[in-house]
mmCIF entry with sequence, helices, sheets and N, C-alpha, C, O atoms, coordinates in Angstrom:
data_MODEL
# 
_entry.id   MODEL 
# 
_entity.id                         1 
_entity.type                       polymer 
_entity.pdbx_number_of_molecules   1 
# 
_entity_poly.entity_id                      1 
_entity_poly.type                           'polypeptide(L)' 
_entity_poly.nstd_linkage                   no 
_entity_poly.nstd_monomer                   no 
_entity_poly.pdbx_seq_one_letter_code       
;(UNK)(UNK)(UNK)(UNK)(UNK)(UNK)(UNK)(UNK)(UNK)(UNK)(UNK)(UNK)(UNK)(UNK)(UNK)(UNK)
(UNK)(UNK)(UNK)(UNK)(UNK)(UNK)(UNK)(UNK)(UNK)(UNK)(UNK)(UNK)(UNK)(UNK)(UNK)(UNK)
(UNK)(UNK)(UNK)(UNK)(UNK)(UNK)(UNK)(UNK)(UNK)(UNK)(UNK)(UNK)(UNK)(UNK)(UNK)(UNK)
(UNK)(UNK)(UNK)(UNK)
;
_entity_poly.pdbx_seq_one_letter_code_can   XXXXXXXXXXXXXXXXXXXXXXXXXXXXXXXXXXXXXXXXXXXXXXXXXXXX 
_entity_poly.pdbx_strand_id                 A 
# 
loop_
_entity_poly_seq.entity_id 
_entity_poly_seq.num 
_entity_poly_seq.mon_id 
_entity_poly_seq.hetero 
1 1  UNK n 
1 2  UNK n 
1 3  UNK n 
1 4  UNK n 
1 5  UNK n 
1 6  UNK n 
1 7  UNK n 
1 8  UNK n 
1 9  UNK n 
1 10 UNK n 
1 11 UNK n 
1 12 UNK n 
1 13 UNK n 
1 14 UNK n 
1 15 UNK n 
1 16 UNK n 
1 17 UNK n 
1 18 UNK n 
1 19 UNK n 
1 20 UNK n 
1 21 UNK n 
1 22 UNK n 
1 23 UNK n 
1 24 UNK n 
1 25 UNK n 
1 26 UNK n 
1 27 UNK n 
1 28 UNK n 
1 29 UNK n 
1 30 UNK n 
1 31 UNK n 
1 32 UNK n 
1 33 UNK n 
1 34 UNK n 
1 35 UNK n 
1 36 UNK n 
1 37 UNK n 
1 38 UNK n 
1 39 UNK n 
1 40 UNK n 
1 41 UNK n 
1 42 UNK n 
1 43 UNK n 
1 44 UNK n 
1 45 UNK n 
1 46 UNK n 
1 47 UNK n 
1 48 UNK n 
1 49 UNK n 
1 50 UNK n 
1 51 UNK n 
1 52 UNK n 
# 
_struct_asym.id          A 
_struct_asym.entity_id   1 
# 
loop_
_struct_conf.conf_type_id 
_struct_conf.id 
_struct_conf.pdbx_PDB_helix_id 
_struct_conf.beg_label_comp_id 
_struct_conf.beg_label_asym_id 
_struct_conf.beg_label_seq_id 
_struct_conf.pdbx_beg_PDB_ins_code 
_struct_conf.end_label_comp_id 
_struct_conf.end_label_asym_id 
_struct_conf.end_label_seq_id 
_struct_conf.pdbx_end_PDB_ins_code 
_struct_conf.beg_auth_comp_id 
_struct_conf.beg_auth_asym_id 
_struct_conf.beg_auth_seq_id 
_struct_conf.end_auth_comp_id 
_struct_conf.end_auth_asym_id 
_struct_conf.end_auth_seq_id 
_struct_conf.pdbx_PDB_helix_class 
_struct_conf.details 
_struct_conf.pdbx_PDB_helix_length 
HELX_P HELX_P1 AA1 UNK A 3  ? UNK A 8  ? UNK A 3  UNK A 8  1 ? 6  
HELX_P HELX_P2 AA2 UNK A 11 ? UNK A 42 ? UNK A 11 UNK A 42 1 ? 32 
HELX_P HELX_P3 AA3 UNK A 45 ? UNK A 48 ? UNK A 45 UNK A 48 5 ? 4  
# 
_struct_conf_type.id          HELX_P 
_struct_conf_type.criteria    ? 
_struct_conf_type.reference   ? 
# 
loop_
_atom_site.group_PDB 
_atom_site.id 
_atom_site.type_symbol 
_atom_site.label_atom_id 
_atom_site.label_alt_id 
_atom_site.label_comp_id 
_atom_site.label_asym_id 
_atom_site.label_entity_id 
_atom_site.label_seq_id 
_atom_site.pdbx_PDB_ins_code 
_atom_site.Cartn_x 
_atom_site.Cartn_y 
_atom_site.Cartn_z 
_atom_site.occupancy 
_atom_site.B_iso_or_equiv 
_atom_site.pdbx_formal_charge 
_atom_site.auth_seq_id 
_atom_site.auth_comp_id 
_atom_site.auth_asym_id 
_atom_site.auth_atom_id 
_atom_site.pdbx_PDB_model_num 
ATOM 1   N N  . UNK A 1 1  ? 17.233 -37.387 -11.068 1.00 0.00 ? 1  UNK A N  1 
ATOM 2   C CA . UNK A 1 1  ? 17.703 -36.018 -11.219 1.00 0.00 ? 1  UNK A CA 1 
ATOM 3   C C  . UNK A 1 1  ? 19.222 -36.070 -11.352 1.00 0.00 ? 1  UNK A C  1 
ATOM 4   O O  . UNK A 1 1  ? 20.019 -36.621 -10.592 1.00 0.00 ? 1  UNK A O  1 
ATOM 5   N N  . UNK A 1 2  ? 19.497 -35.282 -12.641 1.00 0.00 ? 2  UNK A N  1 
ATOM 6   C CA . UNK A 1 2  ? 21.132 -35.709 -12.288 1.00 0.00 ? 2  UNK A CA 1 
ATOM 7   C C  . UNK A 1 2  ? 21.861 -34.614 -11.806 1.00 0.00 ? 2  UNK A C  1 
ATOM 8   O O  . UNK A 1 2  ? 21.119 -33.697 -11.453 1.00 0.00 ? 2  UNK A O  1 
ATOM 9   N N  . UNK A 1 3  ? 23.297 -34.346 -11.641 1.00 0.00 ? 3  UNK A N  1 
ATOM 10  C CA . UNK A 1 3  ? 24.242 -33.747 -10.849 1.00 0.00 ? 3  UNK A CA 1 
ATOM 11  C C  . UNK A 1 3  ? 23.566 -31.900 -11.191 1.00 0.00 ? 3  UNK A C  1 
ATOM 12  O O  . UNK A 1 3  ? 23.067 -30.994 -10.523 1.00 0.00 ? 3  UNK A O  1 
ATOM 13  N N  . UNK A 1 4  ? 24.008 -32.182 -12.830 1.00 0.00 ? 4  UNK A N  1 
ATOM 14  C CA . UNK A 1 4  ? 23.632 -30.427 -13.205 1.00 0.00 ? 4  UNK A CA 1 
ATOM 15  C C  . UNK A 1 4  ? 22.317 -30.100 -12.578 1.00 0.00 ? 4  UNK A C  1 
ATOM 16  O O  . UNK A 1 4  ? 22.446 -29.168 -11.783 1.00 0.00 ? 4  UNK A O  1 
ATOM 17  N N  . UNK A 1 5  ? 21.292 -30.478 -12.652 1.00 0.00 ? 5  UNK A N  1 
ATOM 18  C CA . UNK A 1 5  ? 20.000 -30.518 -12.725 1.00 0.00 ? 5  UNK A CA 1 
ATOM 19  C C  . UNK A 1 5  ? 20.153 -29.819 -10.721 1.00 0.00 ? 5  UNK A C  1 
ATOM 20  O O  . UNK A 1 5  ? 19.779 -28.770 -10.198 1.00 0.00 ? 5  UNK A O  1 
ATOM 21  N N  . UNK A 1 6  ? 20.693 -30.741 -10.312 1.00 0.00 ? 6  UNK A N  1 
ATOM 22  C CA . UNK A 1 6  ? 20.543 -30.482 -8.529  1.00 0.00 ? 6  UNK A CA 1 
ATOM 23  C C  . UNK A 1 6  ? 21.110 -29.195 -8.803  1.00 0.00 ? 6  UNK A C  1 
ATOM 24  O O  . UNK A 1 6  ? 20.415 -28.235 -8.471  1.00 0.00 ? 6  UNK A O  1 
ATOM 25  N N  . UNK A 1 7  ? 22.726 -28.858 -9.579  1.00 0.00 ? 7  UNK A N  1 
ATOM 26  C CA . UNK A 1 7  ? 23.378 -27.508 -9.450  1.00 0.00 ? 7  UNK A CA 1 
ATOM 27  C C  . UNK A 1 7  ? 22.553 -26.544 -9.761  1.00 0.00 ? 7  UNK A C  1 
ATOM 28  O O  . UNK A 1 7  ? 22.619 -25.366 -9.408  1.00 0.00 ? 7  UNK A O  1 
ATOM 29  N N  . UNK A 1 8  ? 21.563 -27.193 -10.607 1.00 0.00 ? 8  UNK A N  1 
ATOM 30  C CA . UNK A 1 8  ? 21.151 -25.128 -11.320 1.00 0.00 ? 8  UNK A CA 1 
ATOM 31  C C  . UNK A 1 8  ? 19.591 -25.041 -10.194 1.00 0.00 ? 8  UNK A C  1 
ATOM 32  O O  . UNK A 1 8  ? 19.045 -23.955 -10.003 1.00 0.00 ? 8  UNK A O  1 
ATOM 33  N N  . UNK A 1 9  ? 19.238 -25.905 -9.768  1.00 0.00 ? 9  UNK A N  1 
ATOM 34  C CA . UNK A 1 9  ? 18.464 -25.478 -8.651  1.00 0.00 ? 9  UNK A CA 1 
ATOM 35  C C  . UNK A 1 9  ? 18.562 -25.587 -7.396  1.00 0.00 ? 9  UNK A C  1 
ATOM 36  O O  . UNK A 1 9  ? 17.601 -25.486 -6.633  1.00 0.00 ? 9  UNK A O  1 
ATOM 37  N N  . UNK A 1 10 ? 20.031 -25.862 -6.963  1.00 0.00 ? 10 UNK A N  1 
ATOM 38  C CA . UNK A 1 10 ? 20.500 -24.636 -6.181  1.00 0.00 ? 10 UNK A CA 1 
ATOM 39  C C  . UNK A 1 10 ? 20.920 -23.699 -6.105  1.00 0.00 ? 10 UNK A C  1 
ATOM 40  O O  . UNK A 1 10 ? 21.337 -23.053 -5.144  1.00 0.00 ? 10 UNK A O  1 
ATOM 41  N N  . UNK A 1 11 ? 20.854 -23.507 -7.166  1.00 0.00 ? 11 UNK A N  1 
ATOM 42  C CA . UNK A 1 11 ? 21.398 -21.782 -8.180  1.00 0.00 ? 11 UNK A CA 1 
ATOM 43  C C  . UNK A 1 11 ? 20.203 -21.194 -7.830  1.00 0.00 ? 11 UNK A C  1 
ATOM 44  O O  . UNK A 1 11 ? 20.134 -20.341 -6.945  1.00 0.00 ? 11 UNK A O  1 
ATOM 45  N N  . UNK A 1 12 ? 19.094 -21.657 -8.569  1.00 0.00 ? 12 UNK A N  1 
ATOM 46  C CA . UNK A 1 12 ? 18.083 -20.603 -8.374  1.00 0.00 ? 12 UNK A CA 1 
ATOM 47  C C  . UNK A 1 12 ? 17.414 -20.646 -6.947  1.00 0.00 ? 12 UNK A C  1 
ATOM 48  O O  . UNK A 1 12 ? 16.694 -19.711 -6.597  1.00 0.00 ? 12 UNK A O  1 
ATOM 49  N N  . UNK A 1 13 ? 17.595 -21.491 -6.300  1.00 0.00 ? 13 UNK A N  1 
ATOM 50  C CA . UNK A 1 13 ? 17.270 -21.437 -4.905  1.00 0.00 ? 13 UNK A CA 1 
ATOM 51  C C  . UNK A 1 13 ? 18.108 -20.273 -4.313  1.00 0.00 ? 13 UNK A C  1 
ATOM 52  O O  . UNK A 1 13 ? 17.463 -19.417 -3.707  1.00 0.00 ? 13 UNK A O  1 
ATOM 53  N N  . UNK A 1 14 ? 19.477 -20.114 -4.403  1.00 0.00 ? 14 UNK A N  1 
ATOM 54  C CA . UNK A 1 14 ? 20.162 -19.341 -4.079  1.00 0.00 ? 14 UNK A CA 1 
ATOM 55  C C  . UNK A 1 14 ? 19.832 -17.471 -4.195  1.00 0.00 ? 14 UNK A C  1 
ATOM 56  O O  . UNK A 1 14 ? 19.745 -16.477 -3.475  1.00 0.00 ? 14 UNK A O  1 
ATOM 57  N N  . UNK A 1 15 ? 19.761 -17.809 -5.340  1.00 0.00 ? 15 UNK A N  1 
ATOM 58  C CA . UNK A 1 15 ? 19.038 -16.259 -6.255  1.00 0.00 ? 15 UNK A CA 1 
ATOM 59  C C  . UNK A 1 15 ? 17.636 -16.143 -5.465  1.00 0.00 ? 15 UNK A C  1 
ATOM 60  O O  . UNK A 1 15 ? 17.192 -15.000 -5.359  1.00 0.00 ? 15 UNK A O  1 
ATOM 61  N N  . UNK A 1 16 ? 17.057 -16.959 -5.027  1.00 0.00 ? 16 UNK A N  1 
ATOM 62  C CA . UNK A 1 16 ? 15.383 -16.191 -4.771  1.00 0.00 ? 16 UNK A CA 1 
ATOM 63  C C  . UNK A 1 16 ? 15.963 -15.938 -3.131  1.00 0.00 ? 16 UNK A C  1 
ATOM 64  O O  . UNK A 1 16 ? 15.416 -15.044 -2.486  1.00 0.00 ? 16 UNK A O  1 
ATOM 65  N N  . UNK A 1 17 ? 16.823 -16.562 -2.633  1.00 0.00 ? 17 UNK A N  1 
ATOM 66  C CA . UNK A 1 17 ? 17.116 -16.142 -0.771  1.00 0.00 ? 17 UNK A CA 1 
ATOM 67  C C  . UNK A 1 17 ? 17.759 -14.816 -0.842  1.00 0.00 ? 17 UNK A C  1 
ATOM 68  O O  . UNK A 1 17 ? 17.688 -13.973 0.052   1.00 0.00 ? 17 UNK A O  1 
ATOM 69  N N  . UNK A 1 18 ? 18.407 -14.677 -1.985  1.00 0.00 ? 18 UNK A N  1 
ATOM 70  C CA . UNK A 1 18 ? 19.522 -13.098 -1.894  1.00 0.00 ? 18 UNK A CA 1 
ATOM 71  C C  . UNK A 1 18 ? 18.583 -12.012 -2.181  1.00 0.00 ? 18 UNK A C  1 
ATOM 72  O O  . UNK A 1 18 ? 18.807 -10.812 -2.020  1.00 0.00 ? 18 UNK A O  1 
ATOM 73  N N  . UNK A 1 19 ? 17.306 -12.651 -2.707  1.00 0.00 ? 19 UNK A N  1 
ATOM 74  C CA . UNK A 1 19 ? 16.505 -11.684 -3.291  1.00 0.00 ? 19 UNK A CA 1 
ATOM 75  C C  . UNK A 1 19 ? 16.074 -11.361 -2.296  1.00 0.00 ? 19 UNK A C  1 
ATOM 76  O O  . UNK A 1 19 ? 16.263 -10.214 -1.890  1.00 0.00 ? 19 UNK A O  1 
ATOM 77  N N  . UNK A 1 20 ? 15.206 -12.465 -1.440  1.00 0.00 ? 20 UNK A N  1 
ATOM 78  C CA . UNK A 1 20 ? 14.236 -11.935 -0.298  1.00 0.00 ? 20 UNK A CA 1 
ATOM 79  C C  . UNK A 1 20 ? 14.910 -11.421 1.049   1.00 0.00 ? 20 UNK A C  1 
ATOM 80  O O  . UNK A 1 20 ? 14.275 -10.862 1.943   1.00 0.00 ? 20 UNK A O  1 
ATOM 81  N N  . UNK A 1 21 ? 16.441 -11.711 1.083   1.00 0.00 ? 21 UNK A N  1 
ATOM 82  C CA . UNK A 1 21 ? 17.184 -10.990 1.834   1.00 0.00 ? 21 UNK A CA 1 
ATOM 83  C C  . UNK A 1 21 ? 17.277 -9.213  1.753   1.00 0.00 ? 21 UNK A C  1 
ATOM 84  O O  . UNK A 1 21 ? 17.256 -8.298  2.577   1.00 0.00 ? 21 UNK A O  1 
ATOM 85  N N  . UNK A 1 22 ? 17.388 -9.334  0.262   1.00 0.00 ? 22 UNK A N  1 
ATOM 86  C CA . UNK A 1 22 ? 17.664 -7.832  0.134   1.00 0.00 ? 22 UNK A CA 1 
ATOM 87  C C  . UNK A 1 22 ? 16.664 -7.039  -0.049  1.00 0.00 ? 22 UNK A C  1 
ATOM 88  O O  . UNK A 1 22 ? 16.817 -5.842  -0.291  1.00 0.00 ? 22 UNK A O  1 
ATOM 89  N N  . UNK A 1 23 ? 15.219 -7.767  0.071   1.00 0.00 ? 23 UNK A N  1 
ATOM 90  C CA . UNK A 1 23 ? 13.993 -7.189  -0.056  1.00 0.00 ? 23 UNK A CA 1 
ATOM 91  C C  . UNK A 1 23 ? 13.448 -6.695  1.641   1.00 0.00 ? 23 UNK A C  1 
ATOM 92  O O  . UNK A 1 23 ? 12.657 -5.802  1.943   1.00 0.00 ? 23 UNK A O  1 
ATOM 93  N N  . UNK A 1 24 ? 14.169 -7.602  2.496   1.00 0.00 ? 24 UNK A N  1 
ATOM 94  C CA . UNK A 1 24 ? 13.927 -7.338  4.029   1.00 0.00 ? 24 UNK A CA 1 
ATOM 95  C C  . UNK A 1 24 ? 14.810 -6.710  3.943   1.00 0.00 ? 24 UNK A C  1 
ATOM 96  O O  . UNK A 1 24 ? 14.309 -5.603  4.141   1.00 0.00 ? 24 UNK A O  1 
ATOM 97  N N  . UNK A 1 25 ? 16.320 -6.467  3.710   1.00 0.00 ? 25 UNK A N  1 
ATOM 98  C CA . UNK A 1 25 ? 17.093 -5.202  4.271   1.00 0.00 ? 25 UNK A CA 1 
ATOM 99  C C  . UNK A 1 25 ? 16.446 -3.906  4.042   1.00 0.00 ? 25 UNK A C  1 
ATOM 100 O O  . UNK A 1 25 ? 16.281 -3.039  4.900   1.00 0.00 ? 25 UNK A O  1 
ATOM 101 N N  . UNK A 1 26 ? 16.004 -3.834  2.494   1.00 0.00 ? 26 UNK A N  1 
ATOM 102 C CA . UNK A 1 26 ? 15.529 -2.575  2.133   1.00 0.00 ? 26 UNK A CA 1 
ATOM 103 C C  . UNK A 1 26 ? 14.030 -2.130  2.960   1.00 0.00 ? 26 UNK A C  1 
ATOM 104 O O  . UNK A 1 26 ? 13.687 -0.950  3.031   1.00 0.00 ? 26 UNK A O  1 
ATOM 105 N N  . UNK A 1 27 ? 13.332 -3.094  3.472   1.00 0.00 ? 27 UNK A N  1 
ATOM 106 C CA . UNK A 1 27 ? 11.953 -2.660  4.393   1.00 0.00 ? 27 UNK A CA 1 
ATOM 107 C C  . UNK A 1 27 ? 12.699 -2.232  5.604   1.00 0.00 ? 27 UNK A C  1 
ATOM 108 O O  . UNK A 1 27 ? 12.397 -1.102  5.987   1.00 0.00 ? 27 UNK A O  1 
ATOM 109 N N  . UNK A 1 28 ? 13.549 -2.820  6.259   1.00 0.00 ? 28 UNK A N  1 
ATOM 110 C CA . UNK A 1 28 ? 14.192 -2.236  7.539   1.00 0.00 ? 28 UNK A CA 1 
ATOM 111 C C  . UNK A 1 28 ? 14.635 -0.954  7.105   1.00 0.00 ? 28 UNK A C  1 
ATOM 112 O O  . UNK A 1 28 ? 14.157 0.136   7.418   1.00 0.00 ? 28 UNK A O  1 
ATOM 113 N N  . UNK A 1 29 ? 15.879 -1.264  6.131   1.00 0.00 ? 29 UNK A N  1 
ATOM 114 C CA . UNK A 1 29 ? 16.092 0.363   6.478   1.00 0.00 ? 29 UNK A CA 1 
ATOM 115 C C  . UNK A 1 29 ? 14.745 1.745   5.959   1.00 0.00 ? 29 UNK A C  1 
ATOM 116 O O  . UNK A 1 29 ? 14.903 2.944   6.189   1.00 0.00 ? 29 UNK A O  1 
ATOM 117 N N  . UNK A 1 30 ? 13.559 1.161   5.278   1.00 0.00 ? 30 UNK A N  1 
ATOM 118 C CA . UNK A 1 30 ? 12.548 2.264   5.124   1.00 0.00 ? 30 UNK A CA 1 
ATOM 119 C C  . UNK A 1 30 ? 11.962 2.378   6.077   1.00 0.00 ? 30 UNK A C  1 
ATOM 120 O O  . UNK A 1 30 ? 11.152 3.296   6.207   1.00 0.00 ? 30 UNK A O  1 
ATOM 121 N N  . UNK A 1 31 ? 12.259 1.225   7.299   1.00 0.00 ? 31 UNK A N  1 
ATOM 122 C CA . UNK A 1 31 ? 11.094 1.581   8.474   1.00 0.00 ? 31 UNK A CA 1 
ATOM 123 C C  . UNK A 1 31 ? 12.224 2.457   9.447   1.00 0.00 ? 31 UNK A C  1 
ATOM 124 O O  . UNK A 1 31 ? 11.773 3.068   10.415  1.00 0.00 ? 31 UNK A O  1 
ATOM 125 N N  . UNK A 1 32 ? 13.326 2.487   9.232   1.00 0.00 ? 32 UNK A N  1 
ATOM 126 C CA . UNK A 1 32 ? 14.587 3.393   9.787   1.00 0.00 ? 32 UNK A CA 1 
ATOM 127 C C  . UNK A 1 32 ? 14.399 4.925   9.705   1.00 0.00 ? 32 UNK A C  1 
ATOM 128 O O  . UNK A 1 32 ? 14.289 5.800   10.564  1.00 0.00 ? 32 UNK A O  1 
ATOM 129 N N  . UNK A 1 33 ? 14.401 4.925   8.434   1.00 0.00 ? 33 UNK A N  1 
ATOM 130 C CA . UNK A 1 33 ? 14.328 6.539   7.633   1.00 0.00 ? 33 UNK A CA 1 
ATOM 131 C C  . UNK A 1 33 ? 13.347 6.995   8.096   1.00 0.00 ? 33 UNK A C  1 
ATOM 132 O O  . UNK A 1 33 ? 13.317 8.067   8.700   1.00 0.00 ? 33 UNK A O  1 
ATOM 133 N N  . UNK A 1 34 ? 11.551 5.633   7.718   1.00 0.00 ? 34 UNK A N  1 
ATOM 134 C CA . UNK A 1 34 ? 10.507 6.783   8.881   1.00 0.00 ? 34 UNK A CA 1 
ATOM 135 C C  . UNK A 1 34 ? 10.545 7.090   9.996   1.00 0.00 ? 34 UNK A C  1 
ATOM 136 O O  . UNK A 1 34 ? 10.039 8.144   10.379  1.00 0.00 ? 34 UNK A O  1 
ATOM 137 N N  . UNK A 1 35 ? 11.067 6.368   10.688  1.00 0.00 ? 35 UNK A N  1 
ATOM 138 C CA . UNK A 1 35 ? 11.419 6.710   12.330  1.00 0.00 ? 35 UNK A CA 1 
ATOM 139 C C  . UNK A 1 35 ? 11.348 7.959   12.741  1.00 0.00 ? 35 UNK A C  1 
ATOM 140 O O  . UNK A 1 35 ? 10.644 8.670   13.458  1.00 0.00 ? 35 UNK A O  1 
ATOM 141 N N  . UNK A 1 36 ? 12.721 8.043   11.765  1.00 0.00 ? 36 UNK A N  1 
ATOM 142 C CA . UNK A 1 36 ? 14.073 8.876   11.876  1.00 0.00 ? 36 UNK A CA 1 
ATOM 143 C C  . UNK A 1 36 ? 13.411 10.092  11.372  1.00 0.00 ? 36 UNK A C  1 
ATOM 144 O O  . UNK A 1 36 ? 13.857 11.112  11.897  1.00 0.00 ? 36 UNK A O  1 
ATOM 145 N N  . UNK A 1 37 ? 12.645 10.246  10.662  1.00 0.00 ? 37 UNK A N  1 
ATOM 146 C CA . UNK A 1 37 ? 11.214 11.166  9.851   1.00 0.00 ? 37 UNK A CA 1 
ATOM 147 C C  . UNK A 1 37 ? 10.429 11.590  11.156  1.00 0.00 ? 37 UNK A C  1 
ATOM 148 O O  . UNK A 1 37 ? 10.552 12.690  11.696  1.00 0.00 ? 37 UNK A O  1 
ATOM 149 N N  . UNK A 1 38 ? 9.613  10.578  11.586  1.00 0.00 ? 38 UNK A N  1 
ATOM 150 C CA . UNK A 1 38 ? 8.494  10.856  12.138  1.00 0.00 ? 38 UNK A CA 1 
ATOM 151 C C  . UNK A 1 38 ? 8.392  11.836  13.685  1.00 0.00 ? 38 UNK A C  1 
ATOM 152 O O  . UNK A 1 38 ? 7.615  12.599  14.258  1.00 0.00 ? 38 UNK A O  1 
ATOM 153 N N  . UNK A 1 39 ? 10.574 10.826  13.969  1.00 0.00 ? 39 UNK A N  1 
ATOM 154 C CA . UNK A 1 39 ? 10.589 11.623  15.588  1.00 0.00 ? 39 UNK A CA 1 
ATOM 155 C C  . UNK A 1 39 ? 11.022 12.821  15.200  1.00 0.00 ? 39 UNK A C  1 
ATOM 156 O O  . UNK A 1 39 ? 10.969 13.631  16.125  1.00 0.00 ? 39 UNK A O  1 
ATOM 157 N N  . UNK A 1 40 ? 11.551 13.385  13.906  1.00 0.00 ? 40 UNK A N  1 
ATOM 158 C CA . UNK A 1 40 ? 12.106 15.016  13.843  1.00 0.00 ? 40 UNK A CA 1 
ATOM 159 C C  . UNK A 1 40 ? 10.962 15.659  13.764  1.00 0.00 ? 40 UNK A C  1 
ATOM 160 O O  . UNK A 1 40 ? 10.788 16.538  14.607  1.00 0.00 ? 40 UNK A O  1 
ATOM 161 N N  . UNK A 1 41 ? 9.650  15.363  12.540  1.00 0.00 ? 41 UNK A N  1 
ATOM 162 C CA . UNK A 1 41 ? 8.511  15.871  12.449  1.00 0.00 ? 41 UNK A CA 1 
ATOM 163 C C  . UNK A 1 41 ? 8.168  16.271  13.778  1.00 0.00 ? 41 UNK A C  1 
ATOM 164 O O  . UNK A 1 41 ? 8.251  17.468  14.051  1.00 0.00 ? 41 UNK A O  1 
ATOM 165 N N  . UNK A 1 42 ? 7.784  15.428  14.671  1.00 0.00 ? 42 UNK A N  1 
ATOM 166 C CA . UNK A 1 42 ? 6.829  15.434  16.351  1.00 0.00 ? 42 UNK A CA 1 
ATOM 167 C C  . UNK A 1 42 ? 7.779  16.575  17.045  1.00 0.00 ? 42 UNK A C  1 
ATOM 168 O O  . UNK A 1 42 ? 7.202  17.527  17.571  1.00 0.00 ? 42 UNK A O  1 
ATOM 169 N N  . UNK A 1 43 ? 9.519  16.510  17.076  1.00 0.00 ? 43 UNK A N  1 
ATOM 170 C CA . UNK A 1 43 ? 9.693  17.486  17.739  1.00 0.00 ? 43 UNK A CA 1 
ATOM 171 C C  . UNK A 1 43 ? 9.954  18.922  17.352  1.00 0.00 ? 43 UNK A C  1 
ATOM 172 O O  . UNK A 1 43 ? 10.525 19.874  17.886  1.00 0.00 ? 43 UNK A O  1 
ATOM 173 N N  . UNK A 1 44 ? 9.156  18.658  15.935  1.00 0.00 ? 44 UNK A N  1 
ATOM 174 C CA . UNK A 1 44 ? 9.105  20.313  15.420  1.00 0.00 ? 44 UNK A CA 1 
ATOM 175 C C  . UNK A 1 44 ? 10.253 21.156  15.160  1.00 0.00 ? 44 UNK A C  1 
ATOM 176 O O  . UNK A 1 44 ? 11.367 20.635  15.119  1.00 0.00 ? 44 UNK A O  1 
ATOM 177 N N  . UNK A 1 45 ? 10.116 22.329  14.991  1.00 0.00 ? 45 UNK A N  1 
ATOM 178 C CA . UNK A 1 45 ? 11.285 23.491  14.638  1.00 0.00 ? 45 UNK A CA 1 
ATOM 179 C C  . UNK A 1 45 ? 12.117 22.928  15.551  1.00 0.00 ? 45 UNK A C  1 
ATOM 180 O O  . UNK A 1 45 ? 13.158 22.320  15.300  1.00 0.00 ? 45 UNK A O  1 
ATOM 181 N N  . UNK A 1 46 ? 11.375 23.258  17.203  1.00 0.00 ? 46 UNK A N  1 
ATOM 182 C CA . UNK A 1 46 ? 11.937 24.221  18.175  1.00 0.00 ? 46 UNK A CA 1 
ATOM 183 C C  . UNK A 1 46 ? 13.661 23.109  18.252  1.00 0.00 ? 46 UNK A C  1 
ATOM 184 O O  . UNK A 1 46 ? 14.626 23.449  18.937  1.00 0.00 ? 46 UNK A O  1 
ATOM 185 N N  . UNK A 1 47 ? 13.618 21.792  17.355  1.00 0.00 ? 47 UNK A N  1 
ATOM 186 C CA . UNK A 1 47 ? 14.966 21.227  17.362  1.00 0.00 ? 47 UNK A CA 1 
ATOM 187 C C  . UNK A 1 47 ? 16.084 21.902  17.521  1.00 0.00 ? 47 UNK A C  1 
ATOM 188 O O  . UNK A 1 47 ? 16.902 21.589  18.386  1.00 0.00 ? 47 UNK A O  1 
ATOM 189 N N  . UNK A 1 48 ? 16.268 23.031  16.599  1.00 0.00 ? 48 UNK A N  1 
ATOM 190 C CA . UNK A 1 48 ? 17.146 23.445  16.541  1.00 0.00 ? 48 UNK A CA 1 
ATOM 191 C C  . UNK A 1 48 ? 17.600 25.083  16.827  1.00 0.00 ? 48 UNK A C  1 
ATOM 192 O O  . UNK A 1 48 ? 18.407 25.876  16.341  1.00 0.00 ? 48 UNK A O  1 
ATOM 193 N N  . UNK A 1 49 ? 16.440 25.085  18.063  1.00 0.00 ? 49 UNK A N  1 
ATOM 194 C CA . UNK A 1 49 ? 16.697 26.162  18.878  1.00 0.00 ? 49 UNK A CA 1 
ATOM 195 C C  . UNK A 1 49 ? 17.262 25.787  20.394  1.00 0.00 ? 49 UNK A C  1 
ATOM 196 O O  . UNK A 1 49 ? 16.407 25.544  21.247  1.00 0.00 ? 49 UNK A O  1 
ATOM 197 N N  . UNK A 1 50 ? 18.449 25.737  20.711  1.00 0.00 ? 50 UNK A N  1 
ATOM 198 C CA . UNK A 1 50 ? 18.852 25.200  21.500  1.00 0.00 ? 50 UNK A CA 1 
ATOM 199 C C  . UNK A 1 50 ? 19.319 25.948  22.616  1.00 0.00 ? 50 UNK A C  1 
ATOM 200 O O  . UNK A 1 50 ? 19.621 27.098  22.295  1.00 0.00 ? 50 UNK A O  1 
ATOM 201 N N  . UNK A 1 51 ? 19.517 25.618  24.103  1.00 0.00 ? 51 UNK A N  1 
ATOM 202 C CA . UNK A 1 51 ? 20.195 26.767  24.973  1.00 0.00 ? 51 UNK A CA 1 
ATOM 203 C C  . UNK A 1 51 ? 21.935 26.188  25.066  1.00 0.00 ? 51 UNK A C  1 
ATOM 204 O O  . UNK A 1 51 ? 22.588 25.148  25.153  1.00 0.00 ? 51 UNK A O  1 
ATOM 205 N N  . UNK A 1 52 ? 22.113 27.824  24.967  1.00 0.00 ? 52 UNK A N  1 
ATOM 206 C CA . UNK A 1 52 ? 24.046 27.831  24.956  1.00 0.00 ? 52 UNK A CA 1 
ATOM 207 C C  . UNK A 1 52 ? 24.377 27.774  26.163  1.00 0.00 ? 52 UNK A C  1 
ATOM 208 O O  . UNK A 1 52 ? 25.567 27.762  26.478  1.00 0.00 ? 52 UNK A O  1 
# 
């Protein structure tokens, strides 16, 4: 295997980790948003009836 040959597949080695990196950031932050969804849903309206 020569020099280039090692470079461009650690190139594409590189490219498939940034990929599956940014494929887990984006599932975290969708499991964020539902959370963030699910606990406003459960506590209903009365959220934003508050005592002064």
């Amino acid at each position: 295997m020569s020099q280039d040959q090692e470079h461009q597949s650690a190139e594409e080695m590189l490219a498939r980790v940034k990929g599956r990196n940014m494929a887990i950031a984006w599932s975290l932050v969708g499991f964020v948003v539902l959370v963030f969804v699910v606990t406003i849903v459960r506590m209903g309206p009365d959220i934003l009836v508050r005592p002064l």
